[in-house]
C-alpha positions as CSV (number, residue, x, y, z in Angstrom):
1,X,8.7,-4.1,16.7
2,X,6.9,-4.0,13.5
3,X,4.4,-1.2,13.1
4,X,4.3,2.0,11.0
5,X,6.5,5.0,11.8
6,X,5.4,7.6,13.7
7,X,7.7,10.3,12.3
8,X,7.2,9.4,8.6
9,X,5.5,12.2,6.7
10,X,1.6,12.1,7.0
11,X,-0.4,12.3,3.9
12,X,-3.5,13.2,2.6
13,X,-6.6,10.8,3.5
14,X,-8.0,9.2,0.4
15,X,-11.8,8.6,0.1
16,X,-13.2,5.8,1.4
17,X,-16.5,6.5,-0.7
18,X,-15.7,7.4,-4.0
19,X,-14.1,5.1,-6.8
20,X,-14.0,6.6,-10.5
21,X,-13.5,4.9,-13.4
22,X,-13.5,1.6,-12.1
23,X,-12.7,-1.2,-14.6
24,X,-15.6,-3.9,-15.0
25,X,-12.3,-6.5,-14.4
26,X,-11.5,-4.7,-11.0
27,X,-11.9,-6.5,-7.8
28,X,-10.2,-4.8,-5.2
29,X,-11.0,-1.3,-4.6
30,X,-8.8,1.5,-2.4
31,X,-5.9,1.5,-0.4
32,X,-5.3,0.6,3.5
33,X,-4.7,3.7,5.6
34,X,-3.5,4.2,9.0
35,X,-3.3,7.4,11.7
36,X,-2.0,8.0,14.8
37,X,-4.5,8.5,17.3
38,X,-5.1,11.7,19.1
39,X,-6.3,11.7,23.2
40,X,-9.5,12.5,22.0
41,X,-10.5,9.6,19.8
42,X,-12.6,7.2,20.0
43,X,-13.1,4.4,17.3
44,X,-17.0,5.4,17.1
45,X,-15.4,8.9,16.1
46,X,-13.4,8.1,13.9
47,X,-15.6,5.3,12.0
48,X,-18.0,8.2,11.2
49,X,-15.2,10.9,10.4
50,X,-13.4,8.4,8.0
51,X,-16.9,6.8,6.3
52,X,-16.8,3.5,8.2
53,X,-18.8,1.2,9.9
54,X,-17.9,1.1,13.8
55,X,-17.5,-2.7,13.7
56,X,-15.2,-2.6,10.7
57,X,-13.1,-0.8,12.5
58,X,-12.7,-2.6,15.8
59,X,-12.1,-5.7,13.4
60,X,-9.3,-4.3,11.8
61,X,-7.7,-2.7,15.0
62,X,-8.5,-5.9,17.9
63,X,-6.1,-4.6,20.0
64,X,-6.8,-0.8,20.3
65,X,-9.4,0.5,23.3
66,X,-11.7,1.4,21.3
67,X,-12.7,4.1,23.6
68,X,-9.3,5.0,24.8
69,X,-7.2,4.4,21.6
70,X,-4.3,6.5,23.7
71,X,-2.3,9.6,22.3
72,X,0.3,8.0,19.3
73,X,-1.9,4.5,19.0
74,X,-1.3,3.4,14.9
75,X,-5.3,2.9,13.8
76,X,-5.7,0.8,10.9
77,X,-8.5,2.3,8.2
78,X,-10.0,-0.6,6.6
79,X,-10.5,1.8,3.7
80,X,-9.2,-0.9,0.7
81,X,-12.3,-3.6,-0.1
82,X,-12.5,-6.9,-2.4
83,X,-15.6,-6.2,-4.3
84,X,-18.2,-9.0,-3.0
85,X,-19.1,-11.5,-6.0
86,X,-22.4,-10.4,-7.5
87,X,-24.0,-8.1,-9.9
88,X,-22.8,-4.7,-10.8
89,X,-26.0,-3.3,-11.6
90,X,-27.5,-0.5,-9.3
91,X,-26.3,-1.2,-5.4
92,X,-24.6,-5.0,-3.9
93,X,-24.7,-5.2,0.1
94,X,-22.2,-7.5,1.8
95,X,-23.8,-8.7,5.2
96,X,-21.1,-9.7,7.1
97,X,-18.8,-6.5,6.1
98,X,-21.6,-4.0,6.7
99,X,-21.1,-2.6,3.7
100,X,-22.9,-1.2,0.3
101,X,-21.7,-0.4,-3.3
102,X,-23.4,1.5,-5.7
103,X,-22.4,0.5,-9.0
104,X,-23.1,3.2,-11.6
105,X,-22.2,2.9,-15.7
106,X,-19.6,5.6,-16.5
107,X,-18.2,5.3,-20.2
108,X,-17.7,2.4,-22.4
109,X,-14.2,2.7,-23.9
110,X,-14.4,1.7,-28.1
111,X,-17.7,0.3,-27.4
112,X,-16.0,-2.5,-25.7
113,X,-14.6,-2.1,-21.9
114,X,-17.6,-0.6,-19.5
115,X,-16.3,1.7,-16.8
116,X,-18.3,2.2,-13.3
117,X,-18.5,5.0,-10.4
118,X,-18.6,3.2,-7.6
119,X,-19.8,4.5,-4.5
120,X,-19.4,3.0,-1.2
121,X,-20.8,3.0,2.2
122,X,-20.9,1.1,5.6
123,X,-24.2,0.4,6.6
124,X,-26.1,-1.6,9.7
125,X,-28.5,-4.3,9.8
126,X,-30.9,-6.8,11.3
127,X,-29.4,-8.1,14.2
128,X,-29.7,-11.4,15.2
129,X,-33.3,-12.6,15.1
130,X,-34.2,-10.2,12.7
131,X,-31.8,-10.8,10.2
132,X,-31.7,-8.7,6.7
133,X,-32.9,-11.3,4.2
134,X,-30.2,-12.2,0.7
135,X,-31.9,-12.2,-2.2
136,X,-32.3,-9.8,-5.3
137,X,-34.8,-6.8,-4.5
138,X,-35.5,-2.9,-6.1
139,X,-35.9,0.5,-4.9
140,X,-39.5,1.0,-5.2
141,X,-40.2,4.4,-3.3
142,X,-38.4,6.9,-2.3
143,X,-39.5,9.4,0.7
144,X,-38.2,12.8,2.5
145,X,-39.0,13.1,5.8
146,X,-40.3,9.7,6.4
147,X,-42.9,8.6,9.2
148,X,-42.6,5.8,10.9
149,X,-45.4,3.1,11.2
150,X,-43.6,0.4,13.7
151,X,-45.1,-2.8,12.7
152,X,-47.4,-4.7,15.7
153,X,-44.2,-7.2,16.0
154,X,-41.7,-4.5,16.9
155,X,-44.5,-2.4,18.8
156,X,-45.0,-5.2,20.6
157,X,-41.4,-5.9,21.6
158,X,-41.0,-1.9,23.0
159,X,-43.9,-2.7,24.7
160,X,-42.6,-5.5,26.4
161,X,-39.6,-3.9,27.6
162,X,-41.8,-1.2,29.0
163,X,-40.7,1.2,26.3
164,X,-44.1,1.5,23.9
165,X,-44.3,2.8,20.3
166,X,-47.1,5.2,19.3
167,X,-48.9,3.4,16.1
168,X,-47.0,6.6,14.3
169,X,-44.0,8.6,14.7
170,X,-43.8,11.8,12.9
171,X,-41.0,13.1,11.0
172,X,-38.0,14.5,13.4
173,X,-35.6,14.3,15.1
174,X,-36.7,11.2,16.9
175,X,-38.2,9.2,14.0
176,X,-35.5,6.2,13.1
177,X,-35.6,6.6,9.7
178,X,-34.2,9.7,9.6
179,X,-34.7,12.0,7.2
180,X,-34.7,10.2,3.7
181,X,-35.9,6.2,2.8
182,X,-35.9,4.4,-0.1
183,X,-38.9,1.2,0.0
184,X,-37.6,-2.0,-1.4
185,X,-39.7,-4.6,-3.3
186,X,-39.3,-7.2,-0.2
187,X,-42.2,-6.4,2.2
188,X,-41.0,-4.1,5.1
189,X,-37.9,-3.8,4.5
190,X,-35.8,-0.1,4.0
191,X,-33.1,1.7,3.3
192,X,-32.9,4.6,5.3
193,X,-30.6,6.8,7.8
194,X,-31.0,7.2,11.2
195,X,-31.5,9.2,14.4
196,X,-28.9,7.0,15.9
197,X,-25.9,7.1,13.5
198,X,-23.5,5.0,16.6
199,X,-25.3,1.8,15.3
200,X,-23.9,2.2,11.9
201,X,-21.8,-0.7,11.3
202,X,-23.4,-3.1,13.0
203,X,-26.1,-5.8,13.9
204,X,-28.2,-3.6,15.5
205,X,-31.7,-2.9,13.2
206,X,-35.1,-4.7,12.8
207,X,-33.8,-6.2,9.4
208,X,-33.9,-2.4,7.4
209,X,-30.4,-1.4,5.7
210,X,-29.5,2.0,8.0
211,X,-26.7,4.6,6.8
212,X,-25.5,7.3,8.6
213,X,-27.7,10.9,8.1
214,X,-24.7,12.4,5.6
215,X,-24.7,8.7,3.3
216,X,-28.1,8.4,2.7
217,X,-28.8,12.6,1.9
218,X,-25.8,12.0,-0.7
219,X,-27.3,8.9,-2.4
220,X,-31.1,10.0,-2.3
221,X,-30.9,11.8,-5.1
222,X,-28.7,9.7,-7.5
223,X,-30.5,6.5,-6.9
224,X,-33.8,6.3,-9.0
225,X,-36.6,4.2,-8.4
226,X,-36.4,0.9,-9.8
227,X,-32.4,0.4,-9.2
228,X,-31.3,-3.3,-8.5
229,X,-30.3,-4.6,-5.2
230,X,-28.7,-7.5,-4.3
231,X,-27.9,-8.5,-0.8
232,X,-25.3,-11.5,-0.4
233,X,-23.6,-13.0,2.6
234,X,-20.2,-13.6,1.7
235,X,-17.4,-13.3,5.1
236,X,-15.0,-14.5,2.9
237,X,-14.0,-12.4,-0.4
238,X,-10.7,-13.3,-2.6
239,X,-9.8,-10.6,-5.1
240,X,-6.8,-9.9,-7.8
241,X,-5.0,-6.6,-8.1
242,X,-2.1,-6.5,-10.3
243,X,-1.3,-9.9,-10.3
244,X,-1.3,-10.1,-6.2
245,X,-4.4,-12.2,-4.7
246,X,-5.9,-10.4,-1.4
247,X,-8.5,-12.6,0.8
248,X,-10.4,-10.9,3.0
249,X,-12.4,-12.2,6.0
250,X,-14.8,-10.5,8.1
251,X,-16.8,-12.5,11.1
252,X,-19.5,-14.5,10.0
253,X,-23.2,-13.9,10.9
254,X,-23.9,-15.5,13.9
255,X,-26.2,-18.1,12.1
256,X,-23.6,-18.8,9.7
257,X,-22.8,-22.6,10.0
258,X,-20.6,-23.0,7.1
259,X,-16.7,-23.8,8.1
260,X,-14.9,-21.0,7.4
261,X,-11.5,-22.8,6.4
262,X,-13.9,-25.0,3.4
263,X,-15.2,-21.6,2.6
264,X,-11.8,-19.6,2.0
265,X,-10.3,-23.1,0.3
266,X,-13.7,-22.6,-2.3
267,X,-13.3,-19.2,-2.5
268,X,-9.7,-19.5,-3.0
269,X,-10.0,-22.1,-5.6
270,X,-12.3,-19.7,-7.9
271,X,-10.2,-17.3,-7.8
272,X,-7.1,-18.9,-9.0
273,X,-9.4,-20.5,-11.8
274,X,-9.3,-16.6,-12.9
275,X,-5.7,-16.9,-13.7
276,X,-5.4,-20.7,-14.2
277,X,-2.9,-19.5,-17.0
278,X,-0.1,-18.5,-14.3
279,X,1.4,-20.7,-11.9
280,X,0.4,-19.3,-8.6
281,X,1.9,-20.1,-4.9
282,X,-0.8,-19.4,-2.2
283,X,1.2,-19.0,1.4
284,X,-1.4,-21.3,3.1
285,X,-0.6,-20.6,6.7
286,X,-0.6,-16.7,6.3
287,X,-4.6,-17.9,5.1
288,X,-5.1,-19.4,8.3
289,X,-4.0,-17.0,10.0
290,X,-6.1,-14.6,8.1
291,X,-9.4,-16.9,9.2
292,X,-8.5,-16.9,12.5
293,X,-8.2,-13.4,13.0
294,X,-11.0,-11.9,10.9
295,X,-9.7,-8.5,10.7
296,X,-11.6,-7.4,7.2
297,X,-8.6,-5.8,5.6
298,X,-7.6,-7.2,2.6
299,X,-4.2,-9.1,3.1
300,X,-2.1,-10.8,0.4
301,X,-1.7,-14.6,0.4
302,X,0.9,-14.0,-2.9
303,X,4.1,-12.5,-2.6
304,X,6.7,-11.3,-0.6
305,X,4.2,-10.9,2.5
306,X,5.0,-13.3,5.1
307,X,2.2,-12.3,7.9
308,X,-0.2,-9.3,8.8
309,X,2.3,-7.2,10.5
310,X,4.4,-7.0,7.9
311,X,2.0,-5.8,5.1
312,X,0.1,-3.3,7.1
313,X,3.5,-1.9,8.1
314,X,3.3,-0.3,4.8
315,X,-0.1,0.9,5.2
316,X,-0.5,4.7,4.0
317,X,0.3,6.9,7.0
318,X,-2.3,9.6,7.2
319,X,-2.8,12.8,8.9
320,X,-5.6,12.2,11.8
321,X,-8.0,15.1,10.6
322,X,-10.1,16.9,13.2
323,X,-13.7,16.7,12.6
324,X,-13.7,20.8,11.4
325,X,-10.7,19.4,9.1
326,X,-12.4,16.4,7.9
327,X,-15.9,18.4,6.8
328,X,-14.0,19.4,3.4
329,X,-11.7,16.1,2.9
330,X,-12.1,13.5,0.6
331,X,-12.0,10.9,3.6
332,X,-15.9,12.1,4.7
333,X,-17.6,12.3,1.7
């Protein structure tokens, strides 16, 4: 049976957060990890522990219990990411992979190659109905300790469930917003934490960007007011890393009509127009594969890599950190 090998050495966890000196030619960034789960896991658990999105990680594991992974289980950490195509200029959000990258200038080498930090995060948003509009927006205001003023629409959905809002919830323990936002130029719409960090990594908000309580304290400082943010909805992302192409496909928001295969074949295509000098074999039923399965792991469609399996057999083996462990590893911050 394929699968990685439960007696190889573990190693260190490598952050899923923090990316230095990041070439402005890069487009994949980290490294695929895998554990052994412990009795006491859950996927929720370890989402938070390892700085990902709850979703992300039941995507990239379909066969796991997520709340009974059992004692030995290999867990997949979709901790490597094709950066989404857009802007690197302040912070880029990816709908469909619940995710955020905060793009900051580090060094231009001979006045001619820019270098970035990136910093990266999972994130929720608007669910279904209340979607989280694309479009190019800015940090505008930035708050500690946050009220809350629910707007009449969303009081009046509480209300008709028979759970009403008061026109103002102080700062707390029970406000939403946790304790740090950050305004954005489009009318009612946030980033902020929460009180409720379970629903990071998924369709679960009123539209507002929410990132679990340690994310948004870390950034709240380093992001000034005025910093670029562009929101995208791109399920399908194609990247290069030393002359291997990775797709990557996440699940598409549920009012997403496009065909996925005409999406990957476009996406596809523009990437090999970035190295239309080199001849270039794409294994075309590995892609479909890929669509079908919509794990969100980058996989690669060049090379020796036949299927899935066989790749994330080589994944980085990991130890499983306990959460007293993990408070001083790279993997949480």
């Amino acid at each position: 049976m394929i699968g990685p090998d439960p007696n190889a050495p573990r190693l260190s966890p490598l952050s899923s957060t923090q990316y230095e000196n990041v070439s402005a030619e890069s487009e994949v960034l980290g490294e695929v990890q895998v554990l052994f789960a412990r009795d006491e896991n859950t996927l929720a658990g370890l989402a938070r522990q390892y700085n990902l999105g709850y979703q992300a990680l039941r995507n990239g594991n379909p066969d796991v219990d997520p709340w009974l992974p059992r004692e030995g289980t290999p867990v997949f950490l979709p901790t490597m990411n094709v950066i989404p195509d857009g802007a690197r200029d302040g912070i880029l959000i990816n709908l469909p992979s619940m995710r955020m990258m905060y793009f900051v200038r580090d060094s231009i080498v001979a006045g001619v190659e820019t270098r970035f930090m990136v910093t990266s995060h999972p994130i929720g948003i608007g669910r279904e109905g209340w979607a989280t509009p694309i479009g190019v927006t800015h940090i505008t205001q930035k708050t500690r300790d946050p009220k809350w003023y629910p707007p009449a629409s969303v009081r009046a959905e509480h209300a008709a469930l028979g759970d009403p809002l008061p026109a103002v919830v102080p700062a707390g323990p029970d406000n939403p917003l946790g304790r740090f936002k950050m305004r954005l130029a489009r009318p009612g719409y946030l980033i902020h934490g929460t009180n409720k960090p379970s629903g990071v990594g998924m369709r679960i908000s009123h539209g507002c960007i929410r990132l679990y309580p340690e994310d948004i304290e870390a950034l709240f400082d380093r992001v000034p007011t005025k910093t670029p943010v562009y929101i995208v909805d791109q399920p399908i992302l194609a990247g290069w890393r030393d002359d291997v192409l990775y797709l990557e496909v996440h699940p598409p928001l549920a009012e997403d009509t496009r065909p996925m295969a005409d999406e990957a074949n476009r996406v596809i295509t523009e990437a090999l127009a970035r190295r239309a000098h080199d001849p270039i074999e794409i294994n075309r039923e590995l892609v479909a594969t890929i669509i079908a399965e919509k794990r969100g792991i980058p996989i690669p469609i060049t090379g020796e890599y036949g299927n899935i399996d066989h790749y994330l057999t080589g994944s980085r083996i990991i130890e499983n950190l306990r959460l007293d462990q993990s408070e001083t590893s790279t993997a949480s911050r």
